[in-house]
Structure formats: C-alpha cells, structure tokens
N, C-alpha and C positions, 0 to 999 in steps of 0.2 A: 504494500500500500504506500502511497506516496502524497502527499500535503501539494495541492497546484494551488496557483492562484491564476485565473485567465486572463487575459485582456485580449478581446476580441476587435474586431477591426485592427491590428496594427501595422498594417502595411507588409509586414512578415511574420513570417514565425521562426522564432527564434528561441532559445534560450534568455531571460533578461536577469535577474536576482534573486536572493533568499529574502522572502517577507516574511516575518514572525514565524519563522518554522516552516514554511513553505515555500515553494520553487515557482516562482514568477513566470508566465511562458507567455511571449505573445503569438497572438494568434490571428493571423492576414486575415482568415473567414469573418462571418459576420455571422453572430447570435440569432439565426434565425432557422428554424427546421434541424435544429440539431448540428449544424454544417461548421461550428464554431467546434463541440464536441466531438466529431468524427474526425475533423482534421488535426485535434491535439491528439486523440489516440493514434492515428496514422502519423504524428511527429513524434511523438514519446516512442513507438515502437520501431520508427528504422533507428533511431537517437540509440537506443539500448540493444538493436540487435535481435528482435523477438517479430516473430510473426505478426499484423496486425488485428488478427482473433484473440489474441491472448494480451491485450492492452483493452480496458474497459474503464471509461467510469462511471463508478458504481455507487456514486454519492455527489450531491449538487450540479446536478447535470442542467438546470435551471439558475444555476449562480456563478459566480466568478468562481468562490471558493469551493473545490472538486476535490472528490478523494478517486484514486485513478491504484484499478488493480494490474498488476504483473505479474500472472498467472505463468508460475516454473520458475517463478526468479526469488532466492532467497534475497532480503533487507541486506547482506553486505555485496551480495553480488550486482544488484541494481545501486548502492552505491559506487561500488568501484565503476560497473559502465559508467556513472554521471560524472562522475569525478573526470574523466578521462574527456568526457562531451564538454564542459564547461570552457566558457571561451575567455582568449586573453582578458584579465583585466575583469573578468565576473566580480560583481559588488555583492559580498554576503552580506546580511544586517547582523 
C-alpha cells in the first residue's frame, strides 16, 4: 500500500514530492470518468516494474488523497523500486 496525493490536470505526470507521509504525483489526465485514476495506476506500475493489473486504487479514488495497492510487491521492495524512480533534486517534506 502506498500514501499518493494527486494533482490532476498537471501538464504531466510525473513524480513531484513527499507531502505528510505521502508521495505527490502529478497527473497530465483530468479528474473526470476515472481517467485521472487509470492513468496514475498505468504511471505507478511501469514506474515500479509491475504489470498494470496488479497496481489498483483501492481507496479515495474520488479525492486527491489515494491509497494505491501493489499486488506481489513487499513494502521494502516497492521502496527500493521508488527510491531508485525518484528524480534529481526530489523535495521530501
């Protein structure tokens, strides 16, 4: 399981920062019919390496704030992929 926070509309999608325990991601899509949601699941799982059947989220799928499953991936294993994703000059809080 994993803490997002979205920002939808952003021109891209990208990795952005850690906000209070959660992993900031922008998101080019636009909040509308789910297309904001499908396209952070289809980011988070080429990002880590995993099929995009087995990236889901499965909490605030209606809000910024998401909890996003990685279905086969142990909690240090999905840290080390991100760790490794994280781009120069990433701001944690």
């Amino acid at each position: 399981m994993l803490s997002v926070i979205a920002a939808p509309r952003s021109g891209v999608t990208a990795l952005d920062r850690l906000v209070e325990g959660a992993l900031r991601v922008r998101i080019a899509a636009p909040p509308v019919d789910g297309a904001a949601n499908a396209a952070l699941e289809r980011f988070l799982a080429e990002l880590v390496g995993l099929p995009r059947g087995r990236v889901r989220v499965v909490g605030g799928a209606s809000g910024r704030r998401k909890r996003v499953l990685f279905e086969g991936m142990t909690a240090a294993e999905l840290a080390d992929r991100l760790a490794i994703c994280m781009p120069t000059g990433f701001r944690g809080a």
